[in-house]
C-alpha positions as CSV (number, residue, x, y, z in Angstrom):
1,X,-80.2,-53.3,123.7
2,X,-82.4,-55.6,121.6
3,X,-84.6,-54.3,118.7
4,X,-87.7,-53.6,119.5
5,X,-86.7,-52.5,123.1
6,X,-86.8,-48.4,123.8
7,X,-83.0,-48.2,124.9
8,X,-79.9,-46.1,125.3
9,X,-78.1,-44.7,122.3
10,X,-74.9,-46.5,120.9
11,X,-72.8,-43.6,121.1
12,X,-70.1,-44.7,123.2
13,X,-68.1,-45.6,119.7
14,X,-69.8,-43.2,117.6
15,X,-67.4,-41.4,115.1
16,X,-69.1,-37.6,114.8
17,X,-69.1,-35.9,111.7
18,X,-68.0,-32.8,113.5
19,X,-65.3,-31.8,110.0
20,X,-68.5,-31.6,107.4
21,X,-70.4,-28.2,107.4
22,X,-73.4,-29.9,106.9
23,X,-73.4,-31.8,110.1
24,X,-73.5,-29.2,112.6
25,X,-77.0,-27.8,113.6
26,X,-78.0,-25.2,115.9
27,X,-79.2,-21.8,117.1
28,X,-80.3,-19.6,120.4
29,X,-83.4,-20.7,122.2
30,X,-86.6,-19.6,120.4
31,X,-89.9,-19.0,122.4
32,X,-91.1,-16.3,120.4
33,X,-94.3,-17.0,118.2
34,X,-98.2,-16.3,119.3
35,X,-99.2,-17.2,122.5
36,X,-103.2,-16.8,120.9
37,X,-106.2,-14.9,121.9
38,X,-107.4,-14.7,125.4
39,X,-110.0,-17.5,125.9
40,X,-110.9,-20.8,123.6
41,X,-108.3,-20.1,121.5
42,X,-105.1,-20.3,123.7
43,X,-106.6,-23.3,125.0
44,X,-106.5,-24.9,121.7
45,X,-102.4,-24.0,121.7
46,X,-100.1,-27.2,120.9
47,X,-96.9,-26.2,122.3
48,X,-94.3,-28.2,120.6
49,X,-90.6,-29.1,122.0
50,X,-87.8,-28.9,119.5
51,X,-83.6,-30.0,120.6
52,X,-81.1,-29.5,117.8
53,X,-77.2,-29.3,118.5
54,X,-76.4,-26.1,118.4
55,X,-74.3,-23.6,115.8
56,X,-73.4,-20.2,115.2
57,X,-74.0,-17.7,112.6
58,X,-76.2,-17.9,108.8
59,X,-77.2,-21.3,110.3
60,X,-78.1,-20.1,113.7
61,X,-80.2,-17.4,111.9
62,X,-81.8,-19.6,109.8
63,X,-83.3,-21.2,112.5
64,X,-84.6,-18.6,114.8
65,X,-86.1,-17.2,111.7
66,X,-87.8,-20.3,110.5
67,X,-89.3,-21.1,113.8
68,X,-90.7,-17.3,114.0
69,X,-92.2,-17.9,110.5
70,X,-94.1,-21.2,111.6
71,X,-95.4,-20.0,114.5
72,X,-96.9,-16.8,112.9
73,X,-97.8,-19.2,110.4
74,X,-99.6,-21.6,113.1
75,X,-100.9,-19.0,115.4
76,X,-103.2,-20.0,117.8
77,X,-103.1,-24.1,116.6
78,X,-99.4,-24.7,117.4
79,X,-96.3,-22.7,119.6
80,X,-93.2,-23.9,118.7
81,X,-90.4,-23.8,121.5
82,X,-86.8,-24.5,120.0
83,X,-83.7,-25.3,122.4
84,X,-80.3,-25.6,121.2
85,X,-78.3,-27.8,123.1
86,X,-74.8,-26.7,123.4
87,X,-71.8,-29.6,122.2
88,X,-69.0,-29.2,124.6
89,X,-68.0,-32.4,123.3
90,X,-68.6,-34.6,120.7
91,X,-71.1,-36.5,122.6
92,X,-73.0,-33.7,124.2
93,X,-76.3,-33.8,122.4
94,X,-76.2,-37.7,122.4
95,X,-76.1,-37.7,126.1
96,X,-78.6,-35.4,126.4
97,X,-81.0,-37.4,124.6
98,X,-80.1,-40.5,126.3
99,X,-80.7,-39.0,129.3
100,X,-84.0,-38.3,128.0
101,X,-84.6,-41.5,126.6
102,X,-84.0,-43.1,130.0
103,X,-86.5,-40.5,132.1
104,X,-88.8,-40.3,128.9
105,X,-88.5,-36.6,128.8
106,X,-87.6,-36.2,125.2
107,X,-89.2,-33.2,123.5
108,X,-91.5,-33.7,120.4
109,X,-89.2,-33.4,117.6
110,X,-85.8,-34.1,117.7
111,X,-82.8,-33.8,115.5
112,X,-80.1,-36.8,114.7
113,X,-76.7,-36.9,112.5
114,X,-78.3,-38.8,108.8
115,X,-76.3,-42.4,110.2
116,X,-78.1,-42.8,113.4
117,X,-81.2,-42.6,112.3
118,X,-81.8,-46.6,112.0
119,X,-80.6,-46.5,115.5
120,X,-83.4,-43.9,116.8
121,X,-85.8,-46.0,114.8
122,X,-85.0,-49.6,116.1
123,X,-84.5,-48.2,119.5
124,X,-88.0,-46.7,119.6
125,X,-86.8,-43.0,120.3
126,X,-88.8,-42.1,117.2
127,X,-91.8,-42.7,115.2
128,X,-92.7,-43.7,111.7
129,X,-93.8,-40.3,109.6
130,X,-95.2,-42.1,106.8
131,X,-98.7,-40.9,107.3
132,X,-97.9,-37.8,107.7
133,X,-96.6,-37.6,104.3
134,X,-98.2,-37.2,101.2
135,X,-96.1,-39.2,97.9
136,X,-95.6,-36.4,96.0
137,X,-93.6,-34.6,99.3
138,X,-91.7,-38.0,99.6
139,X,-90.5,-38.0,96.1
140,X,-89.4,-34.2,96.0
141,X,-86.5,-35.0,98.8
142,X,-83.5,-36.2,96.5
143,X,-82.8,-40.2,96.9
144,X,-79.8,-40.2,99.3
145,X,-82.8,-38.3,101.8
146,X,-85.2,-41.2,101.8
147,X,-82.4,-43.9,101.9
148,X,-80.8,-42.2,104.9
149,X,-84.6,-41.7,106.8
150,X,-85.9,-45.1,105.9
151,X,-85.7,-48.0,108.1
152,X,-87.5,-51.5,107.6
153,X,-89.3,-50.0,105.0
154,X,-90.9,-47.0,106.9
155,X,-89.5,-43.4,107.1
156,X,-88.8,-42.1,110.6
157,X,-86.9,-38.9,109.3
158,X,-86.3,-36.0,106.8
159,X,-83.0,-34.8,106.2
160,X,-82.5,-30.7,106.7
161,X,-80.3,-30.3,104.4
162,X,-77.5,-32.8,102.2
163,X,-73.9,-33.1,101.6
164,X,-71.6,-34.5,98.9
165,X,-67.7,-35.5,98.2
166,X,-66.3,-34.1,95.0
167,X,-62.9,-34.0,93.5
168,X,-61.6,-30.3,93.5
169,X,-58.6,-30.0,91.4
170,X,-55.9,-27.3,90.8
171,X,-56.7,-25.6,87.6
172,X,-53.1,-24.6,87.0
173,X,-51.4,-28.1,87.6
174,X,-54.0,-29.5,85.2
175,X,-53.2,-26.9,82.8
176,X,-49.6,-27.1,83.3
177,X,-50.1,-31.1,82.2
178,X,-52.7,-30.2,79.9
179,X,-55.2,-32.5,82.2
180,X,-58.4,-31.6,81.5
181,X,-61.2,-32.6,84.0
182,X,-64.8,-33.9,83.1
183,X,-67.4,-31.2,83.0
184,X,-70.0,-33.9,82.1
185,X,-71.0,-36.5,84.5
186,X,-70.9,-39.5,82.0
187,X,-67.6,-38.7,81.5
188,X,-66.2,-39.0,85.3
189,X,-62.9,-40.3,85.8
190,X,-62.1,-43.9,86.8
191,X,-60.0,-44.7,89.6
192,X,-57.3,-45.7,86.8
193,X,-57.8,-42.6,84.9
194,X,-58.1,-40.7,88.8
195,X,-54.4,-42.6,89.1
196,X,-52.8,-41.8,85.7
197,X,-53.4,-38.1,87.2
198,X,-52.0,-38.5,90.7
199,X,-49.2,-40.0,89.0
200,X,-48.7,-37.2,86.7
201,X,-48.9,-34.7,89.3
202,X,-47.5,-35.8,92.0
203,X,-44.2,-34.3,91.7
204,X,-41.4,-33.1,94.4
205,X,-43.1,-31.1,97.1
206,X,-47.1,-31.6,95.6
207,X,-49.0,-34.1,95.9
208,X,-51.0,-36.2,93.2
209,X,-54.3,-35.9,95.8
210,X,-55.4,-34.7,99.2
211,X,-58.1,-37.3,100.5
212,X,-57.4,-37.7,104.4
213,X,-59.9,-34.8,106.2
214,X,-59.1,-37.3,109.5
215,X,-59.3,-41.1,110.2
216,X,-62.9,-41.0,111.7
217,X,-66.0,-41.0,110.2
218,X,-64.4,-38.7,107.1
219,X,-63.2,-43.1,106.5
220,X,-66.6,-44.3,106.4
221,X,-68.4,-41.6,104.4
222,X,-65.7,-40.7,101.5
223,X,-64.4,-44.2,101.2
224,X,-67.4,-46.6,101.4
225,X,-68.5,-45.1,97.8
226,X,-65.8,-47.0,96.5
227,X,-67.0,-50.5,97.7
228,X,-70.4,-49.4,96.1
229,X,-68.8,-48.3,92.7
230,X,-66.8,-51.8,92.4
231,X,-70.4,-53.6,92.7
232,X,-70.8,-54.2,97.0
233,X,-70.9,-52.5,99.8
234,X,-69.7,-52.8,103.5
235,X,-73.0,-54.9,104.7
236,X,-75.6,-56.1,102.9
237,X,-78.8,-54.3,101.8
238,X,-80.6,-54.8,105.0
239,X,-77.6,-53.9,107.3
240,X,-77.9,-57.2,108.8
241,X,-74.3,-59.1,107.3
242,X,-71.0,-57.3,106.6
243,X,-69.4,-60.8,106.1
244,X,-68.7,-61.7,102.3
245,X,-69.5,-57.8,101.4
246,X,-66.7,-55.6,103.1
247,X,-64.4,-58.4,102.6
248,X,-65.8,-59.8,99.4
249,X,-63.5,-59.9,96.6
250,X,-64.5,-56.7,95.1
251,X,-64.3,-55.0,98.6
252,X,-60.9,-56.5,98.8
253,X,-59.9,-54.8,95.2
254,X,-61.3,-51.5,96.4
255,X,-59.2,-51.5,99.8
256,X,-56.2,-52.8,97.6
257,X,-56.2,-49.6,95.2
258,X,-56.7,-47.3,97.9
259,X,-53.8,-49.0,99.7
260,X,-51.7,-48.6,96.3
261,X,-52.4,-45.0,96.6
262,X,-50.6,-44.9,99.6
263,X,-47.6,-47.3,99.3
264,X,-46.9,-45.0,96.4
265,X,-47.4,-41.8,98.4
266,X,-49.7,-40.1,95.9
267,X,-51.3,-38.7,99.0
268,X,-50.2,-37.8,102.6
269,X,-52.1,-40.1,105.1
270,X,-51.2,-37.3,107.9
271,X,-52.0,-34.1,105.3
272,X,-51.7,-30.4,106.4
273,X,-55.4,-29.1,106.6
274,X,-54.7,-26.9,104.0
275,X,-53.0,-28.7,101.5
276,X,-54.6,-28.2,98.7
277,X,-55.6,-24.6,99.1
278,X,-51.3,-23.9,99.5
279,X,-50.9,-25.3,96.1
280,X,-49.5,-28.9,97.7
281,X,-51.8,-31.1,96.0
282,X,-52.9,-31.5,93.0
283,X,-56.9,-32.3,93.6
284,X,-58.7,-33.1,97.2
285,X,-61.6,-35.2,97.6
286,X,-63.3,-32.7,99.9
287,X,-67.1,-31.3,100.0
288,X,-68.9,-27.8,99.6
289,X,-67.8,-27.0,102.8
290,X,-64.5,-26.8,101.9
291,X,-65.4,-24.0,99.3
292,X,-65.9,-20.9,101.6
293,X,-62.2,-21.2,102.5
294,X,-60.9,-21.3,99.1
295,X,-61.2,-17.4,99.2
296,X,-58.4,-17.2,101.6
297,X,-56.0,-18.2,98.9
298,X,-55.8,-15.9,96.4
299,X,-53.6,-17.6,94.4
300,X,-55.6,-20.7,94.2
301,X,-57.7,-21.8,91.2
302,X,-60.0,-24.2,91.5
303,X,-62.5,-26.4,90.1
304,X,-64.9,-29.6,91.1
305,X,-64.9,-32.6,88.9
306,X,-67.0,-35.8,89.8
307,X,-66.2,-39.0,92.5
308,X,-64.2,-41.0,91.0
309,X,-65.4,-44.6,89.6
310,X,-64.6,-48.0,88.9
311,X,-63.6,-48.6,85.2
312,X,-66.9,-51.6,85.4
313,X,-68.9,-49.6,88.2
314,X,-71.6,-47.2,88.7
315,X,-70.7,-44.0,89.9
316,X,-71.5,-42.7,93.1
317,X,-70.8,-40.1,95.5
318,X,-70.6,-39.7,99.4
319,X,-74.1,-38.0,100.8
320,X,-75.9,-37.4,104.5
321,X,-76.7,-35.1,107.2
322,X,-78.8,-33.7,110.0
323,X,-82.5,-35.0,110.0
324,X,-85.1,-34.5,112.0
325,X,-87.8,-36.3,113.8
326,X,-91.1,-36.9,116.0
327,X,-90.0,-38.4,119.2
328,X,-92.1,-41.7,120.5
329,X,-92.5,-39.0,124.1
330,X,-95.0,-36.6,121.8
331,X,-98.3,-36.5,123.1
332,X,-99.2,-34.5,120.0
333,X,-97.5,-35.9,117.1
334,X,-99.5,-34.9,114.4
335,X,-98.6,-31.1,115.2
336,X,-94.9,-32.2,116.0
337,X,-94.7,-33.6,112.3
338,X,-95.8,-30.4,110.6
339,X,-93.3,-29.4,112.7
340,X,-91.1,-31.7,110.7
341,X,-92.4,-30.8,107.4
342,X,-92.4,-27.0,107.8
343,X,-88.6,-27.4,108.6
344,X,-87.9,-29.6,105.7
345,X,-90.0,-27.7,102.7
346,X,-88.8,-26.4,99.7
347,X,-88.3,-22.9,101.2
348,X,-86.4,-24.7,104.1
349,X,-84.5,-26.5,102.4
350,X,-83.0,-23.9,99.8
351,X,-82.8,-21.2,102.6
352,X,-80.9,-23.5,105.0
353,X,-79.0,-24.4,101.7
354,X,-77.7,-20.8,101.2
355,X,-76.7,-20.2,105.3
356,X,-74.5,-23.2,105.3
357,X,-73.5,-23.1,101.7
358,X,-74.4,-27.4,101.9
359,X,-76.7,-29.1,99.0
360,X,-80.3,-28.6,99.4
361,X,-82.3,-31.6,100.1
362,X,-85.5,-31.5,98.1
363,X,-85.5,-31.4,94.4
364,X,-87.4,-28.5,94.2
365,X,-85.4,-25.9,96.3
366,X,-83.0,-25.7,93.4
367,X,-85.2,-23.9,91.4
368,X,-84.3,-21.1,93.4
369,X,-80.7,-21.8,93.6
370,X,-79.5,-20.5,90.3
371,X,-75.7,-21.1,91.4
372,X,-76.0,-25.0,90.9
373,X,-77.2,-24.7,87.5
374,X,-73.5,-24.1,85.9
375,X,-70.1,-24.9,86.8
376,X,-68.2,-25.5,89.3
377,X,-71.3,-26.3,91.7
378,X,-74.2,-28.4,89.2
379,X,-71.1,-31.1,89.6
380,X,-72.5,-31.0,93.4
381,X,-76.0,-30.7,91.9
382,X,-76.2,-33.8,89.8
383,X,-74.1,-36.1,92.0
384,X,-76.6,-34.9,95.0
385,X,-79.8,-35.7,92.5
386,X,-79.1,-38.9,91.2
387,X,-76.5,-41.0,92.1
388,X,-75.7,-39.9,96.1
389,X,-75.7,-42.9,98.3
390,X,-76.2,-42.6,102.2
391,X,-74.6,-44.3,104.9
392,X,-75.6,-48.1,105.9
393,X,-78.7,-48.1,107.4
394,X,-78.4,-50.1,109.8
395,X,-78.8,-49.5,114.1
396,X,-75.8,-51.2,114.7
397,X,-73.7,-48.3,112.8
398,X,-71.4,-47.0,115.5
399,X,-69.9,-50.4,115.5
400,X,-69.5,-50.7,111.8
401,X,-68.3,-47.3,111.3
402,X,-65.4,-47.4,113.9
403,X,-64.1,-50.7,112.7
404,X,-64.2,-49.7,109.5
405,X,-62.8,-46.8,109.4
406,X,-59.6,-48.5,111.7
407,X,-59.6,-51.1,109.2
408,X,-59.1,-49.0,106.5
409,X,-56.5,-46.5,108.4
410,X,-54.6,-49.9,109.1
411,X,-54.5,-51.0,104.8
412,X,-53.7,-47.8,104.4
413,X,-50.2,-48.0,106.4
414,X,-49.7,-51.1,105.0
415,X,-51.6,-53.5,107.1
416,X,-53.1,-57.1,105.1
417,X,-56.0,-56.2,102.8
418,X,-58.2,-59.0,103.7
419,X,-57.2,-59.7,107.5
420,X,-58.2,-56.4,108.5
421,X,-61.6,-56.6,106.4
422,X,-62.0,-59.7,107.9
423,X,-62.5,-58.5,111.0
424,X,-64.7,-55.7,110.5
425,X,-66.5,-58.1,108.9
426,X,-66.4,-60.4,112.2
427,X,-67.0,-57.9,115.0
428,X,-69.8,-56.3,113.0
429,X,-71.6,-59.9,112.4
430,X,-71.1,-60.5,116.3
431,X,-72.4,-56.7,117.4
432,X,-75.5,-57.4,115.2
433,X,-76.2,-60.8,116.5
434,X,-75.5,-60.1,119.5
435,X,-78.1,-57.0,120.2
436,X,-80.5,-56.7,116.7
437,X,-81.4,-60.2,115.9
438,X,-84.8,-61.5,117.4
């Protein structure tokens, strides 16, 4: 597939995202909405095609409401027909839309997981929004939103709704070792300071941390933070080169502490899923999605502290999710991006924010999310508001996600450091080459 060319999804080595909250989407098929007067006006109808994956529940609801809304809202001007498409596996949706892509059948607006979205782009399979955009709109979505939708400088999607990795810790081990968290986000711990408290922890039956949710994607979005803290990242700025950044010398120290982690088993690389929440951990690097369960455990106490930093680094924290877009196939693309916008606004954004318990996207739809203002959930709030970092954008990202995240499982169980880095580093250069260079 070369750039420029409208062509077939790389899914085939795609890592879903299938364990975060925040990446499922979905709902029942909604028709409803004004079908117009008799006459002139029903002519003047847009009907507009809309696929999410689908879900169940609050975020289901959300949905089918929001649709009913803008089409009561656009009645007469614009019908909007939503159709969930059922995941009966991981790759469901994706092949759905590739089948589309291939018969150019895909509906008006489409949804895509946050990382794919330079993929969509360079493939064709959506268009730039930018015009339909005023700045001010732009600058209300939080920063990790325009990263994640921006590719080659123009933005080909809004994010529904965001996510974020925090440290959660056990408030009665930290009491016990009179360890007491930052509540202020200049303050967050370093990986040294993170280490001291494994250390301290980590004692008989508990471990120091739970930070394994699985050895797929959970690989690339915790753990690339941590190559972006120590001053790199796992491919350059343009997504072009991961040779001399994923195995530079920093992204060699980053891999090496994570792999000290392990050789002292401050953490099990095979954790029971509910390790923390029994009491068998003393903090988890886990995400608001996490939080819902936490009520099954009633002897669990909790609290969130920040992502831990490098000592000499910026901090940072793990962000991305859903997005949605206007499909190159619209024959009305102007209607199928207010589409867009009406399921992105600030009212969106902070109801789809309570339904899935997941950050809001915009800026603005935490003025009507009170619980974010204190503790334990502004932690979520700052980190998602300024200093969240997306995914690499980049259309080669199912290759670079995979073998990173094998890489990084390897280190983990002892493999070399740089070997393995190495060759993500190598068969991301050659995937690039090989189908995004002109």
């Amino acid at each position: 597939m070369k750039e420029g060319k409208k062509g077939l999804l790389m899914v085939t080595s795609l890592l879903t995202l299938s364990l975060l909250a925040g990446c499922s989407t979905g709902g029942q098929t909604n028709s409803s909405g004004s079908t117009g007067e008799k006459g002139q006006a029903a002519q003047k109808e847009v009907e507009i095609s809309y696929w999410r994956p689908q879900a169940s529940g609050p975020e289901d609801d959300f949905y089918v409401r929001r649709v009913d809304e803008f089409n009561k809202a656009n009645q007469g001007k614009i019908k909007l027909k939503m159709e969930p498409i059922t995941r009966g596996n991981s790759f469901a949706y994706e092949d759905k839309i590739n089948a589309a892509v291939a018969s150019h059948t895909l509906p008006d607006v489409v949804s895509m997981d946050g990382p794919n979205v330079a993929n969509y782009a360079a493939s064709q399979i959506i268009i730039p929004l930018d015009e339909y955009y005023a700045k001010d709109d732009l600058n209300d979505f939080v920063p990790s939103i325009i990263q994640q939708g921006t590719y080659k400088d123009k933005f080909y999607a809004a994010g529904l709704a965001e996510s974020s990795v925090v440290l959660f810790y056990n408030k009665k081990i930290m009491k016990h070792y009179g360890i007491e968290p930052p509540t202020n986000i200049k303050d967050a711990w370093t990986w040294d300071q993170w280490y001291d408290v494994m250390k301290k922890t980590a004692q008989k039956d508990v471990f120091g941390t739970n930070m394994i949710n699985d050895k797929g994607e959970w690989m690339t979005y915790a753990f690339e933070q941590m190559w972006i803290s120590a001053g790199t990242d796992i491919v350059n700025k343009e997504g072009t080169k991961a040779q001399g950044w994923v195995n530079s010398d920093k992204g060699v120290a980053a891999a090496s502490f994570l792999q000290k982690l392990a050789k002292e088993k401050l953490f099990n690389i095979d954790p029971k899923p509910t390790e923390f929440e029994e009491g068998k951990a003393a903090t988890k690097l886990g995400g608001p999605w996490n939080i819902p369960g936490f009520k099954n455990y009633s002897d669990l106490e909790w609290g969130i502290t920040y992502f831990p930093k490098k000592a000499d680094g910026s901090l940072t924290s793990p962000s991305g999710s859903w997005a949605i877009g206007v499909s190159t196939d619209s024959k009305h693309p102007k209607e199928a991006a207010e589409v867009v916008k009406w399921m992105t606004n600030k009212d969106s954004s902070a109801q789809l924010a309570k339904a899935i318990s997941m950050p809001a996207s915009r800026k603005s739809a935490y003025d009507t999310l009170p619980e974010y203002n204190d503790l334990p959930l502004r932690v979520i709030k700052e980190q998602v508001t300024t200093v969240s970092h997306a995914r690499p954008v980049t259309p080669a990202y199912p290759v670079l996600t995979q073998k990173f995240a094998e890489a990084l499982t390897d280190i983990m169980m002892g493999a070399d450091v740089k070997k393995s880095l190495d060759n993500v580093a190598t068969s991301y250069d050659d995937e690039y080459k090989r189908n995004f260079n002109n």
